[in-house]
ROFIMAR-16916 format. One line per 4 residues: for each residue x, y, z of C-alpha. Coordinates in steps of 0.001 Angstrom, whole numbers, plus 500000, padded with zeros to 6 digits. Layout:
<atoms>
X Y Z ~ ...
</atoms>
This chain:
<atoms>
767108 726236 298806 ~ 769334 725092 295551 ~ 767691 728099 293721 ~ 768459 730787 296249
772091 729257 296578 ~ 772670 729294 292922 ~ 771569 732573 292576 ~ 773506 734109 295018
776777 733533 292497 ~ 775928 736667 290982 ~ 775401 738564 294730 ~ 778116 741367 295140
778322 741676 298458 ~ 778551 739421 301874 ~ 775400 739237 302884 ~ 771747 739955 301591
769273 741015 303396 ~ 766583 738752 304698 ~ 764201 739462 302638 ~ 766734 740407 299915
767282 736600 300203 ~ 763508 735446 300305 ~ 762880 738032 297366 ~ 765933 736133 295023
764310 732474 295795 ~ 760579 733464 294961 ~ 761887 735328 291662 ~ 764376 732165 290990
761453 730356 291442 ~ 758712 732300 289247 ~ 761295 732496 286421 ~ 761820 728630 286400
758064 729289 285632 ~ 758214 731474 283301 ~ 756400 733095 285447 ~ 756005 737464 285008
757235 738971 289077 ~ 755364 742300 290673 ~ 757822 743065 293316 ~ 757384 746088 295842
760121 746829 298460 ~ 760260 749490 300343 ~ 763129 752452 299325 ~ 766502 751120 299969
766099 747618 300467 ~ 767792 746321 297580 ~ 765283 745686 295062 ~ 767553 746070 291726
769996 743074 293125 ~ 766538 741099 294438 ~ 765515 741012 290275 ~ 769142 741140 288919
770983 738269 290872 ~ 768280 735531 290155 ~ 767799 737141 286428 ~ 771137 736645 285725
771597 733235 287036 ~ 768595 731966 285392 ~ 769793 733626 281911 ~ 773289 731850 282435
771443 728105 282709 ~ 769285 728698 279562 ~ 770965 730810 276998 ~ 768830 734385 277662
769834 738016 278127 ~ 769207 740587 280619 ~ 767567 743624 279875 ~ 767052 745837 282926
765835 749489 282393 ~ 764364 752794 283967 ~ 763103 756180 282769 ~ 764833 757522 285683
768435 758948 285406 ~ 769673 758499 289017 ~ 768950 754529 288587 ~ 770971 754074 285604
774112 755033 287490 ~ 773035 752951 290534 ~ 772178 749758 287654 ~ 776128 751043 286485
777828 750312 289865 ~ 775772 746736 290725 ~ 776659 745950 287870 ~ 780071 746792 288309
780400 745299 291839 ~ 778407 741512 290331 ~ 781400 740981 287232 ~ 783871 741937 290129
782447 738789 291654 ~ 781106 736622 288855 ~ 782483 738096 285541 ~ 779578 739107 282902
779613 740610 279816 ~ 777331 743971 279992 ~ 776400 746898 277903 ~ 774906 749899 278964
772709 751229 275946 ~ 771731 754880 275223 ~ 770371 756341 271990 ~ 771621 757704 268883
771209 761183 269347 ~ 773338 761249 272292 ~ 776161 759714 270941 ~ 776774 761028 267685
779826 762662 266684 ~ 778425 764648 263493 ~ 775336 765255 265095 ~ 772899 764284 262721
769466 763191 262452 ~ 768278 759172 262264 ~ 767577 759609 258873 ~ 770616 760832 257897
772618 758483 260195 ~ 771022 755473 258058 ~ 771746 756474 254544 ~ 775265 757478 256032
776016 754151 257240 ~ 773879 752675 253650 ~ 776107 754906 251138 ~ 779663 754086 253496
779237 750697 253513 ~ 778149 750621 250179 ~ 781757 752259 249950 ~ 783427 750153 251936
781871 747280 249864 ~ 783042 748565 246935 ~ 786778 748891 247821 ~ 786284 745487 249103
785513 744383 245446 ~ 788260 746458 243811 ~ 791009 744846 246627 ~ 789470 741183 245367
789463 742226 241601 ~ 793135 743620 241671 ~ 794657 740342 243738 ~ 793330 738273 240844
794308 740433 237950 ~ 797462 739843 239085 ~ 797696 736315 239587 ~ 796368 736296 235815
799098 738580 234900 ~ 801567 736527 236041 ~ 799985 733185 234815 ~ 799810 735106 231436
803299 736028 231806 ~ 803895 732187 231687 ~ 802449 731478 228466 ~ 798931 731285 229734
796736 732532 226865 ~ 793179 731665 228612 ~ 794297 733432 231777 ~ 795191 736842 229416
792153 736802 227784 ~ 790561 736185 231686 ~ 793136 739135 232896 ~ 790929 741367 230130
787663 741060 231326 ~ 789039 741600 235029 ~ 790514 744887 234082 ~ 787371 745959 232749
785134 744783 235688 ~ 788187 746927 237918 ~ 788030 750153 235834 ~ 783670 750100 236909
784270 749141 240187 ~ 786931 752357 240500 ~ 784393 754640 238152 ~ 781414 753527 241386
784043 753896 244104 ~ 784345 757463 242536 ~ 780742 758338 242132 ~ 780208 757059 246090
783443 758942 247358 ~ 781576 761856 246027 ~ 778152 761364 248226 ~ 777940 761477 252088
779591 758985 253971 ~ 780279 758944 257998 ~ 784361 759105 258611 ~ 783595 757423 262093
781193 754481 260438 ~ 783874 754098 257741 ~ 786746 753703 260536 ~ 784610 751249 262139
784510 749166 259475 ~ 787954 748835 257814 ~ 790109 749533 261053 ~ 790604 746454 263752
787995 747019 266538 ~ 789027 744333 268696 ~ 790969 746481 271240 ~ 787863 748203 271711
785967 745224 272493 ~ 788235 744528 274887 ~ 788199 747356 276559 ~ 784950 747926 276461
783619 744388 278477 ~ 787035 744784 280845 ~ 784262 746869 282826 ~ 781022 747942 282743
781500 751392 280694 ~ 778779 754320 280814 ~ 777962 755652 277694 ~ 780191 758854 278480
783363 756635 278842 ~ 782206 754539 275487 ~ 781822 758190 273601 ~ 784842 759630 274228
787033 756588 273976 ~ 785512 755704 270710 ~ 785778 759195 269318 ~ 789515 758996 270590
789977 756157 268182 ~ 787880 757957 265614 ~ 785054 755341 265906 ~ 781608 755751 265820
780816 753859 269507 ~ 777282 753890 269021 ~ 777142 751587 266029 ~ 780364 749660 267718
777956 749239 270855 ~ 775274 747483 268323 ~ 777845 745334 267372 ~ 778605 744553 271109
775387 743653 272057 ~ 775168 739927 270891 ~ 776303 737497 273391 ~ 776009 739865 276766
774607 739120 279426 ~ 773174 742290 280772 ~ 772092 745201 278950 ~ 770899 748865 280379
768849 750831 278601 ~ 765860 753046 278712 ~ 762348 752877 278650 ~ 761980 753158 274742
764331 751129 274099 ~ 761233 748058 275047 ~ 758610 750462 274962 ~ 758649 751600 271506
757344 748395 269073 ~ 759641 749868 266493 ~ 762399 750287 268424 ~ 762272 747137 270417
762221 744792 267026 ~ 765646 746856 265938 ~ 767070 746410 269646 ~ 766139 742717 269814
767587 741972 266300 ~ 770781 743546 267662 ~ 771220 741600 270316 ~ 770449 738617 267773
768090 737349 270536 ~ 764290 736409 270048 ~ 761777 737854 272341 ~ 761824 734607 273667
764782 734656 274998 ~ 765308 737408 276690 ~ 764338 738681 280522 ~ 763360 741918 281042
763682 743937 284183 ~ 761418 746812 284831 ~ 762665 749159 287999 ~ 760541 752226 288780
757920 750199 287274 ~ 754886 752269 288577 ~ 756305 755338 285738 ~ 755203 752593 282902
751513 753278 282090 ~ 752704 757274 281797 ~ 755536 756308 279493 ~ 753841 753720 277623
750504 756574 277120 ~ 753681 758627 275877 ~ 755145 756255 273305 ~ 751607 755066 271975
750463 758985 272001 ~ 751031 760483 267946 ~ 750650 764637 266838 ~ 750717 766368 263763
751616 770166 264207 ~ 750134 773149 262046 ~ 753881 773311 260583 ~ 753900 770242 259236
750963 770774 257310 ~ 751559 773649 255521 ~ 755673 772385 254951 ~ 753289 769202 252829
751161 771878 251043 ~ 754267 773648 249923 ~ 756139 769811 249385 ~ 752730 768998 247194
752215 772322 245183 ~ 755924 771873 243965 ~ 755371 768649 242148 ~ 753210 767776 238846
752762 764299 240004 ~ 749159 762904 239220 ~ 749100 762125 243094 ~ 749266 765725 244588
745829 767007 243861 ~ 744296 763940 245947 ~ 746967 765039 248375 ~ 746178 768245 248784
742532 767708 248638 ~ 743108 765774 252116 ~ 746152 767343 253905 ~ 744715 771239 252394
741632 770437 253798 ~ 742529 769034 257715 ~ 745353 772361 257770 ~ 742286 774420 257134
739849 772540 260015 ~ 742572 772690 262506 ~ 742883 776319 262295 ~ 739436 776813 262231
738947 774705 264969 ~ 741196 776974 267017 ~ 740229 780068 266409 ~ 736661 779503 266513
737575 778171 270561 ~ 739194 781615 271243 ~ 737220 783997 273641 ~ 737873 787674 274097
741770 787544 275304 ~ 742162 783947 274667 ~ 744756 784241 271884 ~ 746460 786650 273555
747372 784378 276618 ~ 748675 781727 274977 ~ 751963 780777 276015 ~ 755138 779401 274527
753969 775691 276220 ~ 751242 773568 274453 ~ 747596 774423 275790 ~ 744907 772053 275236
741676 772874 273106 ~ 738491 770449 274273 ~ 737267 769202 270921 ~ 735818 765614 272147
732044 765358 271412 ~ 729853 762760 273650 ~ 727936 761410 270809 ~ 729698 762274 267712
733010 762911 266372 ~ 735148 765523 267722 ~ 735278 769023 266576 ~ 738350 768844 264701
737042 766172 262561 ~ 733268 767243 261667 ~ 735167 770524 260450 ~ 737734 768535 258378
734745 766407 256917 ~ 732866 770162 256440 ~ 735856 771442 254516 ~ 736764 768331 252433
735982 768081 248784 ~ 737822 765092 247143 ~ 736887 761804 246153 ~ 737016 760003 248958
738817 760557 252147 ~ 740117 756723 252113 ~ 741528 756768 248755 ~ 742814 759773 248408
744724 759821 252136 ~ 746105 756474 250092 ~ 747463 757948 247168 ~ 748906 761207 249817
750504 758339 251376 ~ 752518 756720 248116 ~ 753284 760192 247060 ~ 754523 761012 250484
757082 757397 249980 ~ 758021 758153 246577 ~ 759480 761947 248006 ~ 760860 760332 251002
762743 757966 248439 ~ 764124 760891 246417 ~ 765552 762581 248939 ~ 767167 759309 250413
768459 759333 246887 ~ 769913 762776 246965 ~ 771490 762800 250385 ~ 773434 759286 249517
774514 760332 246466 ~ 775530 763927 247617 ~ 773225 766435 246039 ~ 771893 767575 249140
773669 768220 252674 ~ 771445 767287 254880 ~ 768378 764208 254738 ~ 764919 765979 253963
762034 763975 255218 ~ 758754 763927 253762 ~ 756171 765548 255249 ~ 753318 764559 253120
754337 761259 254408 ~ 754036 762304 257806 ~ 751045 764317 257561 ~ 748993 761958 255394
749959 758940 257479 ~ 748633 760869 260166 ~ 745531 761665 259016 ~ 744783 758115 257910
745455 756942 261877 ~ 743583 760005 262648 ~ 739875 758821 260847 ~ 740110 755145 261095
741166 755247 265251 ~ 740354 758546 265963 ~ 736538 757203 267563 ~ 737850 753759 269093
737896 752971 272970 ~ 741046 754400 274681 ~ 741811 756937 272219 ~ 741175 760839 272273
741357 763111 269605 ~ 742719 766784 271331 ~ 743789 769984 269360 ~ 746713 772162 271183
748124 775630 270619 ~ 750721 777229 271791 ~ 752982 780449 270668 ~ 756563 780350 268549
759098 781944 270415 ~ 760372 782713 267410 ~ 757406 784391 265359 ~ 755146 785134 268249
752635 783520 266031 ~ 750542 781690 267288 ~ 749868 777531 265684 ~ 747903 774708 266580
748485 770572 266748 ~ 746639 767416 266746 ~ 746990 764871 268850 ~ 745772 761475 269341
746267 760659 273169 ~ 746695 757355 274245 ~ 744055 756751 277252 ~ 744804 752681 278021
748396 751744 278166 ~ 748395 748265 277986 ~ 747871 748561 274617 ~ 751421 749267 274079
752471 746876 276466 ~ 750800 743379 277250 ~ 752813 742468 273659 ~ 755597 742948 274928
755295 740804 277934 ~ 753418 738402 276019 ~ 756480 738171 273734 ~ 759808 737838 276029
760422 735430 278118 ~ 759547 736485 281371 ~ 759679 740031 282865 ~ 759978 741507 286832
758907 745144 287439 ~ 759931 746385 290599 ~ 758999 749808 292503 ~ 758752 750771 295937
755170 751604 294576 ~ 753212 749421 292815 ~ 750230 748366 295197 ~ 747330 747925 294321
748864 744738 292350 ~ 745464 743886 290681 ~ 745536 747841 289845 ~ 748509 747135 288428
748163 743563 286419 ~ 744741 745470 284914 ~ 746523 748916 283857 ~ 749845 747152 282170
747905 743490 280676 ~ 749748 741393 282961 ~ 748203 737332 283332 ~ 748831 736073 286362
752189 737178 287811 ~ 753754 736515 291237 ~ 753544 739273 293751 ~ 755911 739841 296136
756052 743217 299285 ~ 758154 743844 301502 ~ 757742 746549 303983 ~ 760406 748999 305421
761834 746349 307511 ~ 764235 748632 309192 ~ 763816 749293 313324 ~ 760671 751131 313764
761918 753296 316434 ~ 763849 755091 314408 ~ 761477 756430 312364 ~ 758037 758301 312594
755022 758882 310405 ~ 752504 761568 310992 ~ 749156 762752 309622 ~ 748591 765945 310651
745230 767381 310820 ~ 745953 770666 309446 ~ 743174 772056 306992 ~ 742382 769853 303571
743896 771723 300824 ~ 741318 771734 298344 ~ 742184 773951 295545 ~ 739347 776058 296811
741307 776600 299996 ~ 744827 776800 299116 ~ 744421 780688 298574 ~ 742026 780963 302092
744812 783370 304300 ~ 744356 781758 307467 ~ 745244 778100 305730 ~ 748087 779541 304337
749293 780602 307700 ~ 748159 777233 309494 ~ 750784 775394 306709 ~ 753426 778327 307119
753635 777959 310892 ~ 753771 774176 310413 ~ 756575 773917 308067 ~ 758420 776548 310105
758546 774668 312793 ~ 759081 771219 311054 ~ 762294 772949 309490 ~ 763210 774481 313210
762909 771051 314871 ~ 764562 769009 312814 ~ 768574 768220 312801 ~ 769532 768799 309691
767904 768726 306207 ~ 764028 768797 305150 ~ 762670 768139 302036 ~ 759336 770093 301531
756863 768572 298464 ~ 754212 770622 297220 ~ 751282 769436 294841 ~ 752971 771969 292266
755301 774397 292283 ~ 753344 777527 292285 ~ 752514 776332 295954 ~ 756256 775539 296721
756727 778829 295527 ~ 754596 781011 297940 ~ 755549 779004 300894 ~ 758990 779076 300119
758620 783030 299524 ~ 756447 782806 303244 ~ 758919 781340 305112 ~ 761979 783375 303834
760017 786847 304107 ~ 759195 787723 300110 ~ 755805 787096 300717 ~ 754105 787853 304116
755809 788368 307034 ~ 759019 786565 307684 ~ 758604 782884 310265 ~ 759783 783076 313227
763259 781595 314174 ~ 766051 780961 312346 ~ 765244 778868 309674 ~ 768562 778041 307838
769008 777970 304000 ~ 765522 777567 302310 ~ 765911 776212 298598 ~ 763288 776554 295839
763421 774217 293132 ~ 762766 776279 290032 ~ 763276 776702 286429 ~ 766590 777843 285423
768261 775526 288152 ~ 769871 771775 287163 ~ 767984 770203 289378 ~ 770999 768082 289882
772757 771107 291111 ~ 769971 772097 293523 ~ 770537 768366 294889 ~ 773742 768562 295723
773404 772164 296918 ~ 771327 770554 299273 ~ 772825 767773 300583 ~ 775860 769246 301072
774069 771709 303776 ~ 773752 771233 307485 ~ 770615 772764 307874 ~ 768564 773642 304811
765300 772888 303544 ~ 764662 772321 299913 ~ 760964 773414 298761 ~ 759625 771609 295516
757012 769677 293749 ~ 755651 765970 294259 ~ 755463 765381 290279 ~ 758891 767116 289700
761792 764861 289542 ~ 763286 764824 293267 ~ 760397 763072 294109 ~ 761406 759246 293036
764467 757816 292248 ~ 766658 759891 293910 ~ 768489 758846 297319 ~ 768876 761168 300368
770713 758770 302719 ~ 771733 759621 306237 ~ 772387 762823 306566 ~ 771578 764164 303742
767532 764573 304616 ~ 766149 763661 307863 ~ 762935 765267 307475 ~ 760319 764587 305019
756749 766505 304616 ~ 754558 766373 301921 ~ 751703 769306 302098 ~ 748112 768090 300632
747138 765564 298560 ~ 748756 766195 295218 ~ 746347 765471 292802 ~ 747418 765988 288958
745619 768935 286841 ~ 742531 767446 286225 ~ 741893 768106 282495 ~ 739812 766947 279718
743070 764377 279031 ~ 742574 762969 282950 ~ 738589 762593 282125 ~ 738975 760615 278874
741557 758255 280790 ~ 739007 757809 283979 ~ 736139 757327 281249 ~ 738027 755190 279433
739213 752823 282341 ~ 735431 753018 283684 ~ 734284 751489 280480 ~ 737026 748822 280783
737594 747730 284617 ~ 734625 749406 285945 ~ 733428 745694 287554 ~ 736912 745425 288889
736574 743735 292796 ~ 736750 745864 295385 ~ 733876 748138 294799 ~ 736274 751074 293277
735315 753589 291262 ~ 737740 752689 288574 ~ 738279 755268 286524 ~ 738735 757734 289423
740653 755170 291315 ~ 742654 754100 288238 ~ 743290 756947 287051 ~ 743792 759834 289539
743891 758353 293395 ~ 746349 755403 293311 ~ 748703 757634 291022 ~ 748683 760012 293185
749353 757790 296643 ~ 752298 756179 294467 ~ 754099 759887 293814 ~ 753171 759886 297617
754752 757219 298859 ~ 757621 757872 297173 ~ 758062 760966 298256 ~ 757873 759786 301794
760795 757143 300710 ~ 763396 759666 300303 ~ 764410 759400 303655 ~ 765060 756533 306083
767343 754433 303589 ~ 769287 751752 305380 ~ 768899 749958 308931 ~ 771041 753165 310837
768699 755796 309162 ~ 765718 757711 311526 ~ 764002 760109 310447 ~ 760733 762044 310489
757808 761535 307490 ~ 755196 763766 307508 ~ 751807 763857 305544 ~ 750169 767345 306081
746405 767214 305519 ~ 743068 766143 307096 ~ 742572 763679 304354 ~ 745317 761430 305353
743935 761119 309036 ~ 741648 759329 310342 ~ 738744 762292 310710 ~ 735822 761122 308644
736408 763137 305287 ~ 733837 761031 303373 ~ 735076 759868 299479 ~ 737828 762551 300019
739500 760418 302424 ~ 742745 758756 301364 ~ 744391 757012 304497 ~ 742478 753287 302950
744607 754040 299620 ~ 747737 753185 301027 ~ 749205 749463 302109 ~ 747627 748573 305561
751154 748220 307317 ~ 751617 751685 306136 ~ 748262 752799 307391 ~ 748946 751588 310578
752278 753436 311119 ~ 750957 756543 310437 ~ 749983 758756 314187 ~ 747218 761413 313768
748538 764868 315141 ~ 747318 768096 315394 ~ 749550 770892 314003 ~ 750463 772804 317166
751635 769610 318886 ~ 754292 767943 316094 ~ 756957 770027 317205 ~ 756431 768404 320573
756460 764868 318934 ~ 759716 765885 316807 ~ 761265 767547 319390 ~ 761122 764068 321921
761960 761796 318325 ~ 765427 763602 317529 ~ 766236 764252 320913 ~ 765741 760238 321841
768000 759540 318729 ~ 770873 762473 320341 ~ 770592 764291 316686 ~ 770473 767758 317883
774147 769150 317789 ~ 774150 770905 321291 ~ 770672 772561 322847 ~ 767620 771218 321113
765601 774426 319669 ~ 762765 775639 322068 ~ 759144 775115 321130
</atoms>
């Protein structure tokens, strides 16, 4: 028990919860291993403290830091206040971490920010000199003064070191430099620093306190970061290779040494497919034909020969997709175009190798390459020294670098080439991109947890663990679930054997009005709030427009205030909206972002229903990932179809399941969860049967019902728990 009572040092609070307390010991324990941790706990059961108390305690005994992140903003304020209530009861030094872009106070580009702080500290360097040079031309003034003759011949060459050093100070005064960067580095800081670790500060607070003071908080947080304990960041901060060598050196910490805590853990194949993903637009392109056919460098007719050549397949490869009408409908968001060939190279490439006329793709992409450096140095150049007001970056660089990635990795397991096109909203023309799309995420990140020191990823989600150890190139971590440990009676969990909602049959009329009639009367019988998730939210839409009378005929019954979520709403608004009601019901979709991460506690949702099984779009993206994870864990135990089991199913039981987790949030919750289709029952649905997808203890929870009779079953839950705020509504 010495490792769970250790631990507990950093615990906030009086008390954890049972297995609160079992979950600390095991991770204590599997970090003394250095040992990676799967933990799933059901919503609101106090996972973050479960990974953060014995993280921190370990990190304290052997020199490490903390990093604990999430791709989800409601958990970075909850990370904010735990972290605020553990230095109330063990003081620790913590940072909360957010990028550049947010926290700039000229609001410029990374680029520019780096030759900013390069030409200001070059500056500040410089002044440095001249204060050094003028303290000892006067000491050999006044030993000259003395009848020193060695010290006024010494004086001479001082002066004349002093008068360059003023004529550079003036040629860099004269060049961009960042007022904020420069205050950072000549003014004292340390009241910052001491404010800043008095607390745990959010970014906000460290923005406008900094810019108060007129310094540049972002760079002052880089500073801060070595010798914390606890940093919060985001995903790309450890997802990103480049990005995660730059973070690491600023905390001055090897990989080795530092812990990293994953929450909402399930979102990291999807983020890490992001980060790995690379495009080249149609823009870019021509912006390094026009950067090439401006120079008389030896290097741009090998350039062009290359970069002229792919601009010229991509649009062919476009337009030669179009139908009758096709171009027409394209919208302002990016479409896909299938290019991918079964047993050759994609479309996109046979055209570029049709249209290309050089000397070699391989050298001359090369030679596009060091021309693209050499402009990418000159305009470094410029913007330092002040000749140009903003940082130019190359995009020969960018396209030819590109198009080198493109050839050589274009064909390889796990990656797929796909062409896009969408319309500018400001031109109305219509332009294409490529895109290499990242099929097999672990890729990006078994090096990272090869490289730290140990990590925990934690989710209310993340069963199947062997799913999960495959997908992210885990070896061999700990697993630890915990069920929703809170009193059974006071919640229930129904599949309801309503029609299965098949694409096919969403539009069928007398499905539609099956669904209708059930949410009306899931909304009628239940005291208080429901949350309604759809598999997208063109079906949110037309039952939110059934059941409030826009489309069809109007439900029966009073139904309260129905909420769509929609574009052109802050969803955060629409949340609170929402929970500050008494009897509303809030219609939106499963992959939107109310779905995970955010709490409804008490009263704020006592009804959950999620209607159909909410597959994702399958698209020619969704069958290179299930082809690819075929060809890689297709002999995975178990007997699953991998790469639709991979790829699409488990996904989507995950966005499930944590849909269902938005209510029934701490041991005085009850509520009602409800899964409305025929797949998640027991009826014999064949392979389109779900109900053995999700955890057995949640299996067995769930009571088959047919739609007529839940209002029954609601009706005697809620009126059991006294919920109903006078007469109980009639079925």
């Amino acid at each position: 028990m010495a490792a769970v009572d250790d631990s507990l040092r950093f615990f906030p609070y009086k008390e954890p919860y049972p297995n609160q307390r079992e979950a600390i010991d095991r991770i204590a324990n599997s970090l003394a291993r250095g040992q990676d941790v799967l933990l799933e706990g059901a919503p609101g059961t106090g996972k973050t403290l479960s990974a953060l108390v014995p993280a921190l305690s370990f990190a304290r005994e052997h020199d490490k830091t903390v990093v604990i992140t999430t791709n989800v903003h409601q958990q970075m304020r909850q990370f904010i206040e735990d972290a605020r209530a553990i230095t109330r009861t063990e003081p620790i030094r913590a940072v909360v971490f957010r990028g550049k872009s947010s926290m700039c106070h000229i609001d410029v580009g990374y680029q520019e920010c780096q030759s900013l702080r390069d030409t200001t500290r070059s500056l500040v360097d410089k002044q440095a000199d001249r204060a050094q040079l003028e303290r000892r031309e006067q000491e050999l003034l006044e030993e000259g003064r003395e009848g020193d003759t060695d010290a006024t011949e010494a004086r001479g060459a001082i002066v004349e070191e002093l008068e360059s050093v003023e004529a550079e100070i003036d040629d860099v005064a004269e060049t961009n430099v960042c007022d904020y960067y420069y205050n950072n580095l000549t003014d004292d800081t340390d009241e910052f620093f001491s404010w800043l670790f008095e607390d745990v500060r959010t970014p906000d607070e460290i923005f406008e306190h900094a810019g108060s003071q007129g310094f540049c908080g972002y760079e002052l947080l880089k500073e801060g970061l070595e010798s914390v304990d606890l940093v919060v960041c985001n995903y790309h901060h450890l997802l990103d290779p480049m990005i995660r060598e730059q973070f690491f050196r600023w905390l001055d910490r090897d990989p080795a040494d530092v812990i990293t805590v994953f929450d909402e853990a399930h979102n990291i194949e999807g983020a890490a497919r992001d980060h790995a993903t690379r495009t080249l637009t149609e823009n870019t392109l021509a912006s390094a034909i026009d950067e090439l056919e401006g120079t008389d460098d030896s290097r741009a007719q090998p350039a062009l020969n290359v970069i002229g050549a792919f601009h010229e397949a991509l649009i062919e490869t476009y337009e030669s997709s179009f139908g009758f009408g096709d171009r027409e409908s394209v919208g302002d968001a990016w479409t896909d175009v299938p290019i991918a060939n079964e047993d050759a190279r994609d479309e996109l490439t046979l055209a570029f190798l049709d249209r290309y006329e050089g000397k070699g793709i391989g050298i001359e992409t090369e030679l596009a390459i060091q021309l693209g450096q050499a402009f990418d140095e000159e305009y470094e150049r410029a913007y330092k020294e002040g000749e140009a007001t903003t940082r130019a970056e190359s995009s020969t660089l960018e396209a030819a670098t590109f198009i080198s990635t493109w050839m050589d990795e274009g064909a390889e397991l796990g990656q797929h080439p796909v062409l896009g096109v969408r319309r500018d909203a400001g031109t109305d023309e219509v332009y294409g991109r490529a895109e290499l799309y990242t099929c097999i995420p672990r890729e990006v990140t078994r090096g990272l947890f090869e490289e730290v020191y140990g990590s925990v990823l934690m989710s209310a989600t993340l069963r199947p663990f062997d799913v999960t150890e495959d997908v992210l190139g885990l070896d061999n971590p700990a697993t630890l679930a915990y069920g929703l440990e809170y009193p059974e009676q006071n919640r229930r969990t129904y599949a309801v054997k309503t029609p299965a909602l098949f694409a096919s049959e969403r539009s069928n009329p007398e499905t539609q009005s099956i669904i209708a009639d059930l949410l009306s009367d899931v909304i009628r019988f239940t005291p208080g709030n429901t949350l309604a998730f759809f598999p997208s939210y063109a079906e949110a839409e037309r039952y939110h427009g059934r059941l409030s009378g826009s489309i069809g005929g109007p439900a029966a019954g009073d139904l309260g205030e129905l909420l769509l979520d929609e574009a052109g709403v802050p969803t955060e608004d629409l949340r609170q909206q929402f929970v500050t009601s008494e009897d509303a019901a809030l219609f939106t979709s499963l992959w939107g972002t109310l779905a995970e991460g955010v709490s409804f506690d008490g009263d704020d949702a006592r009804t959950v229903v999620v209607v159909g099984v909410p597959y994702p779009h399958l698209s020619e993206r969704m069958d290179a990932v299930q082809a690819a994870y075929d060809r890689i864990y297709g002999g995975s135990p178990g007997g699953r179809d991998a790469g639709w089991a991979y790829a699409v199913e488990i996904p989507t039981i995950r966005k499930t399941r944590q849909a269902l987790g938005r209510v029934i949030r701490s041991p005085e919750d009850f509520g009602v969860r409800i899964l409305a289709d025929k797949r998640y029952t027991n009826a014999d649905m064949g392979k389109y049967s779900v109900r053995k997808a999700f955890p057995i203890e949640e299996r067995e929870e769930l009571t088959d019902i047919a739609p007529t009779k839940l209002k029954f079953a609601m009706l005697n839950f809620f009126r059991d728990h006294d919920a109903y705020d006078g007469e109980p509504p009639a079925p």
